[in-house]
C-alpha positions as CSV (number, residue, x, y, z in Angstrom):
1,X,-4.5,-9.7,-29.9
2,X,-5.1,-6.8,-27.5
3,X,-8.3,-4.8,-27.3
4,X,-9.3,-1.4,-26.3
5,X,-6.9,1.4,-24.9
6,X,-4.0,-1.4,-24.8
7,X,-4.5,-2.2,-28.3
8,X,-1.0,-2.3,-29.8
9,X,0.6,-1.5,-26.5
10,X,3.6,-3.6,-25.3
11,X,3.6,-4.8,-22.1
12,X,1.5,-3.4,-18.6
13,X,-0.9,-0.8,-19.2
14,X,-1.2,0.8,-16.4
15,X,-3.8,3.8,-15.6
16,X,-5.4,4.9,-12.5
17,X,-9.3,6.5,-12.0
18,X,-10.0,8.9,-10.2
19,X,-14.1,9.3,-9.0
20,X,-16.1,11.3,-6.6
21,X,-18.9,8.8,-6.5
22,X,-20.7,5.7,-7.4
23,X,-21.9,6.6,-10.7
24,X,-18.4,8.1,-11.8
25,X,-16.9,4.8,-10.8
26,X,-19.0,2.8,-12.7
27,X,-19.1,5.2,-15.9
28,X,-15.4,3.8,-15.9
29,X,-15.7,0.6,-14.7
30,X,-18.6,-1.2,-16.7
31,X,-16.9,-0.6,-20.4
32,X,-13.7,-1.7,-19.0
33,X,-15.5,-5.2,-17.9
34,X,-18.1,-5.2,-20.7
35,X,-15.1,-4.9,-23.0
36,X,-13.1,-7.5,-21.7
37,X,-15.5,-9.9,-21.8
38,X,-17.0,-9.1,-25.1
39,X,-13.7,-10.1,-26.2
40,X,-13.2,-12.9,-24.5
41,X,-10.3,-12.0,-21.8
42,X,-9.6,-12.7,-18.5
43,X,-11.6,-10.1,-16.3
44,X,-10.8,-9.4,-12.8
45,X,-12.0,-7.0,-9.5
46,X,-10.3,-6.5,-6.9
47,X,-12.3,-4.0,-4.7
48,X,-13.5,-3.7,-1.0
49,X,-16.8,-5.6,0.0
50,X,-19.2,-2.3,-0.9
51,X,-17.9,-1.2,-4.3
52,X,-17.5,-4.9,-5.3
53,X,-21.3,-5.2,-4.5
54,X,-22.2,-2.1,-6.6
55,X,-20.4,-3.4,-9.7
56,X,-21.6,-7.2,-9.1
57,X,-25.5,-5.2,-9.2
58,X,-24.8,-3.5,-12.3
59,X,-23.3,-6.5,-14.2
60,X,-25.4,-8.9,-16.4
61,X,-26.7,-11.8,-14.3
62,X,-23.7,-14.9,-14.5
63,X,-21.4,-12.4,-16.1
64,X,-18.0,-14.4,-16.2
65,X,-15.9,-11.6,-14.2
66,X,-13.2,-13.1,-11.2
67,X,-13.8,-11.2,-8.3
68,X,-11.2,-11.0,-6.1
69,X,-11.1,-10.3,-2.2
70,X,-9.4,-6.5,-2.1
71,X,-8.6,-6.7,1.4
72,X,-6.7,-10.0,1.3
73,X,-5.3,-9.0,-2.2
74,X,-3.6,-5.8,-0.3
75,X,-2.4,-7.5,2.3
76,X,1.2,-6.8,1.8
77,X,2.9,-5.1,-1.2
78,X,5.7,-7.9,-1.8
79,X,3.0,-10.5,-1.4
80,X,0.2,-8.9,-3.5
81,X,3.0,-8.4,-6.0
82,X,3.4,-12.0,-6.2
83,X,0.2,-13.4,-5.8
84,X,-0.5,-10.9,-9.0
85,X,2.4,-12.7,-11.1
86,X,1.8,-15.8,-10.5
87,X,-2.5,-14.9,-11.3
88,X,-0.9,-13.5,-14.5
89,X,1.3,-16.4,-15.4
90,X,-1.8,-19.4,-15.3
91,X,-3.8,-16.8,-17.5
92,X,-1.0,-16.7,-20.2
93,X,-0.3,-20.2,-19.8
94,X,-3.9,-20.8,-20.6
95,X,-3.8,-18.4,-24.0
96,X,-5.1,-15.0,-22.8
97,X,-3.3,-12.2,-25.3
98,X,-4.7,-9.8,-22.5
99,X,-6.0,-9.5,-19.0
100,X,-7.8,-6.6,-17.3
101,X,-8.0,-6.3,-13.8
102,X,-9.4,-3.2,-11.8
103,X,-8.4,-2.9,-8.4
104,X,-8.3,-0.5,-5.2
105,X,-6.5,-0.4,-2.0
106,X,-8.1,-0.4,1.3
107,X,-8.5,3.0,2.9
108,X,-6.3,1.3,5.7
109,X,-3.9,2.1,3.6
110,X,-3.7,6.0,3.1
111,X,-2.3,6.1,6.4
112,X,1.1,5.6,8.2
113,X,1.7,3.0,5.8
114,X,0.7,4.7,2.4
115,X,4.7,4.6,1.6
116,X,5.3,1.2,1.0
117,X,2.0,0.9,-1.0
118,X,3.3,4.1,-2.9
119,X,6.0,2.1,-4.0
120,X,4.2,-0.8,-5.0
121,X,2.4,1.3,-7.3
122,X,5.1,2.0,-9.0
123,X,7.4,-1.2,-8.8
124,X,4.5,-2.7,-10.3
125,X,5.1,-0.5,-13.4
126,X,8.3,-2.8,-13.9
127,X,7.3,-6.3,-12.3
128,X,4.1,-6.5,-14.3
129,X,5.6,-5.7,-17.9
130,X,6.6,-9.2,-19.1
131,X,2.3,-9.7,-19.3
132,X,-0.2,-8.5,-21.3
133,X,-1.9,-6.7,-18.6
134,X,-4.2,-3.6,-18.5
135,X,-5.0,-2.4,-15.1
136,X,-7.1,0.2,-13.4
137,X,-6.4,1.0,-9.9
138,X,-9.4,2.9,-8.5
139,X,-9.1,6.4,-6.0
140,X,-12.2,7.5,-4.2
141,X,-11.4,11.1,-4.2
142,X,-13.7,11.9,-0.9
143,X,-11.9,9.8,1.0
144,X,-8.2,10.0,-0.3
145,X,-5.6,12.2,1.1
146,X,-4.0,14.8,-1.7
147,X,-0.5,13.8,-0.7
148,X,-1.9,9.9,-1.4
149,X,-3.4,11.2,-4.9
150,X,-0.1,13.4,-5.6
151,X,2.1,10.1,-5.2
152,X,-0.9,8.1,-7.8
153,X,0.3,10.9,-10.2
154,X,3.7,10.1,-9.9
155,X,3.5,6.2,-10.2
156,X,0.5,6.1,-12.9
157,X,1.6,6.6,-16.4
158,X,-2.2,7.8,-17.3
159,X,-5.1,8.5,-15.8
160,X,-8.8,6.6,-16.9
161,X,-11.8,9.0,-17.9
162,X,-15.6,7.8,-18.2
163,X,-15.6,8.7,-21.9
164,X,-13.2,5.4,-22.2
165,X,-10.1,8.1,-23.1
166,X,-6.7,7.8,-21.0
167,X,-4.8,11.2,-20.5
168,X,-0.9,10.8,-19.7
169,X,0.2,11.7,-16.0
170,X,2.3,14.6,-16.3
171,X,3.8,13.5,-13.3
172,X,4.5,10.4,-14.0
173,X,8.4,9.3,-12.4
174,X,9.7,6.4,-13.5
175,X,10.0,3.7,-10.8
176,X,13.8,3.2,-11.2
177,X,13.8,7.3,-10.3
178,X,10.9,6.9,-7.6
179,X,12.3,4.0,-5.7
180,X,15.4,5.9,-4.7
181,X,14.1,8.5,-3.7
182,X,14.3,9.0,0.2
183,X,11.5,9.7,1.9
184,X,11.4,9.2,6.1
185,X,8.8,7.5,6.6
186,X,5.6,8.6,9.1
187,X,6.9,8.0,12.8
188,X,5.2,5.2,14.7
189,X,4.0,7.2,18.0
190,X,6.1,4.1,20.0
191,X,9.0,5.9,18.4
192,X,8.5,9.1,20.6
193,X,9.7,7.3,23.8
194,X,12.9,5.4,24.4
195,X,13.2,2.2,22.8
196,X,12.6,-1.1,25.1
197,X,16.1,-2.6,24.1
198,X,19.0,-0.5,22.1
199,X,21.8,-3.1,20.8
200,X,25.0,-1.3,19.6
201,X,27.0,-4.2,16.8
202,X,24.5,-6.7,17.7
203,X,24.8,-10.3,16.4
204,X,21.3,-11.9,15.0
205,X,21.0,-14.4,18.1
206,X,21.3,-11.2,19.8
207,X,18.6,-9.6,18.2
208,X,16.2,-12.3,18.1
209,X,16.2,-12.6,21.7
210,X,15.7,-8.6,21.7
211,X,12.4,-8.9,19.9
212,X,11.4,-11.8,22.1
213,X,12.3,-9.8,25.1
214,X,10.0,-6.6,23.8
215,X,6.9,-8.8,23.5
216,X,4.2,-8.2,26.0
217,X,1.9,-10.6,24.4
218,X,-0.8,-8.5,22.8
219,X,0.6,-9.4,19.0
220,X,0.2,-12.4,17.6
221,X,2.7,-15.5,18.4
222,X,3.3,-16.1,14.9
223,X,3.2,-12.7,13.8
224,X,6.1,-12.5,16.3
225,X,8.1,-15.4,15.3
226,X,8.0,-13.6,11.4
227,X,9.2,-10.5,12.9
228,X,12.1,-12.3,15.1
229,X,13.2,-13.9,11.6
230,X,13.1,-10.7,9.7
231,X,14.9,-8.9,11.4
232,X,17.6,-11.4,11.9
233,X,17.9,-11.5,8.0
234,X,17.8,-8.1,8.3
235,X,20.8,-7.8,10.8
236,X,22.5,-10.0,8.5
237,X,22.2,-8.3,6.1
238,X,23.9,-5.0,7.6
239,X,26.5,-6.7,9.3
240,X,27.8,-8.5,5.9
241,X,26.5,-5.6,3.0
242,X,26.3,-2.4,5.2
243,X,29.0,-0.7,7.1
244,X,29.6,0.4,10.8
245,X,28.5,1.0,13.2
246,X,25.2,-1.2,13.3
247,X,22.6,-0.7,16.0
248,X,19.4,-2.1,16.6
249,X,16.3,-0.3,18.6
250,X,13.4,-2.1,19.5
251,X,10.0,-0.8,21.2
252,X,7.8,-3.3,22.2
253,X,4.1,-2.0,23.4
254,X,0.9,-3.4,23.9
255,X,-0.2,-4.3,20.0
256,X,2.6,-4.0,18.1
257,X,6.3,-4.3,17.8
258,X,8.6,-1.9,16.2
259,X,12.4,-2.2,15.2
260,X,14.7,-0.6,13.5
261,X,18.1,-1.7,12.2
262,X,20.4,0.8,11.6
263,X,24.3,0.9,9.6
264,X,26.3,3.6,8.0
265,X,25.9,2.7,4.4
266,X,23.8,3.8,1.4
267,X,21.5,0.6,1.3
268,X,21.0,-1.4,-1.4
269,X,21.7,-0.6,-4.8
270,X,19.0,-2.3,-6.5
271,X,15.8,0.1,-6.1
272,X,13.5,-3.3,-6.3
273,X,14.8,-4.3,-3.2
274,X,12.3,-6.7,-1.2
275,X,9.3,-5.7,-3.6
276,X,10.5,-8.5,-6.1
277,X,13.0,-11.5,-5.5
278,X,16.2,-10.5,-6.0
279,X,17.6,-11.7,-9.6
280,X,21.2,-12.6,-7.9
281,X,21.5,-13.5,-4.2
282,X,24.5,-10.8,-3.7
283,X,23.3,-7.3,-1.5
284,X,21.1,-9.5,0.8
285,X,18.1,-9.2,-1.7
286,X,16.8,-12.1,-0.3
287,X,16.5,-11.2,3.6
288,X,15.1,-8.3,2.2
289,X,12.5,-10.4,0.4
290,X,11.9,-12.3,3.2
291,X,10.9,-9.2,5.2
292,X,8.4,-7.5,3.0
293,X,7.0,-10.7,2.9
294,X,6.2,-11.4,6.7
295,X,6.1,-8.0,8.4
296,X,3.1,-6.0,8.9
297,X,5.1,-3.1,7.3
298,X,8.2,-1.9,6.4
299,X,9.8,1.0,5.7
300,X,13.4,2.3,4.9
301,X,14.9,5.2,3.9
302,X,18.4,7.1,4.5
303,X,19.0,9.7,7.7
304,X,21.8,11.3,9.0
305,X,23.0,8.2,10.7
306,X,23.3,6.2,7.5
307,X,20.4,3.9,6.3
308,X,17.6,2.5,8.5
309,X,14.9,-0.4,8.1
310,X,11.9,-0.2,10.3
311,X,9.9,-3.1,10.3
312,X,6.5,-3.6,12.7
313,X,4.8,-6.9,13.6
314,X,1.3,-5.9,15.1
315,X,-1.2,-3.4,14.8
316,X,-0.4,-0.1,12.3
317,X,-1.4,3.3,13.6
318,X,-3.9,5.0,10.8
């Protein structure tokens, strides 16, 4: 049986809070957690290091709420994505009719990579309906951009007020409608000088030796090696599902290393497209799967060259 706001609701409740300081967050936050475990469900935050402390001070001493690591939680959208299923799945498997969780991204990522945590927040919409989850995802309004707080209208059904109300978005877009939508993403600055290496119908070998050749050793060897195998699955991936002409472009500098892969077609059809595992292995859902999984970010989006991936291994520019 659900409680609360969710009671009788099918599926993911999904709201977001905006506050303008401490005590506006917690006006929200305690009933949420006092609620959840007054009836006996699962109970979760997923907040930075200083708003964690503020709400572990306020709660009862030995108050059974999970506190979860936000910066390790948001490391990558396919991954938190993930890691949040399967969190969900041992929680229904152990009887919970409902689990709350609040949560909030780092500030880290309002910046250049704000669009592929955009879309999380509205994939998730979709890949968290099969539980009985209500979620809060929290926005510090002194600190977050308008264009960041226009997109958590967009991808957040309803909004969370301290009197324990929830107001629908009136902005709200579903996520089948907000996932194809094209949007450039934010240049990295490596991407206002020639590229290191430009291959024109490269093969994968050919383009893992590319990203080898761009490294100057100031990004992790690992982090590397990921990158390498991305964008081979992403080459792949355009030489058997795109069309041509496919060209690769890679800039290698001293803490990152960027790469796009570029073919005439449309991209994929499926608008869930490395966010969740693909449900059939056709349209290279899984190489896309594998690269929201190991890069430090990814973005794609449409142009007037065709469509374009641009994956980084490395440092992100804020």
């Amino acid at each position: 049986m659900r409680t609360g706001a969710a009671a009788d609701h099918p599926g993911y409740f999904h709201a977001a809070v905006h506050y303008d300081s401490d005590d506006e967050l917690l006006a929200v936050t305690m009933p949420f957690l006092l609620g959840g475990l007054a009836a006996g469900e699962p109970t979760i935050v997923a907040f930075g290091e200083r708003t964690a402390g503020l709400v572990r001070s306020a709660l009862p001493a030995r108050a059974p709420v999970e506190f979860l690591s936000g910066g390790a939680v948001y490391a990558r959208p396919a991954a938190a994505i993930r890691g949040y299923r399967d969190l969900l799945a041992r929680h229904v498997e152990a009887g919970a009719t409902q689990i709350r969780i609040i949560g909030e991204m780092p500030a880290a990522a309002f910046g250049s990579t704000w669009d592929w945590w955009a879309r999380y927040e509205s994939a998730i919409n979709h890949a968290y309906d099969d539980f009985p989850l209500w979620s809060m995802c929290a926005y510090d309004t002194r600190v977050t951009p308008d264009a960041v707080l226009a997109d958590v209208a967009r991808t957040h059904p309803r909004f969370a007020v301290a009197d324990g109300r929830h107001e629908d978005s009136d902005t709200y877009t579903d996520p089948r409608v907000y996932l194809s939508e094209h949007r450039p993403p934010v240049p990295d600055p490596l991407q206002q000088g020639p590229p290191t290496v430009t291959l024109e119908s490269p093969t994968p070998a050919g383009a893992r030796r590319a990203v080898h050749a761009a490294d100057r050793g100031g990004v992790p060897a690992e982090d590397v090696d990921d990158l390498v195998v991305a964008v081979s699955e992403t080459v792949t991936n355009a030489l058997r599902y795109g069309r041509p002409p496919v060209r690769v472009r890679v800039w290698g500098g001293a803490d990152r290393i960027v790469v796009t892969v570029t073919d005439a077609g449309s991209g994929p059809d499926d608008p869930f497209a490395g966010l969740l595992p693909a449900a059939a292995p056709a349209a290279g859902g899984r190489g896309l799967w594998i690269t929201h999984q190991t890069c430090d970010h990814v973005a794609a989006a449409g142009d007037g060259e065709g469509w374009t991936i641009r994956m980084i291994a490395g440092a992100t520019t804020a």
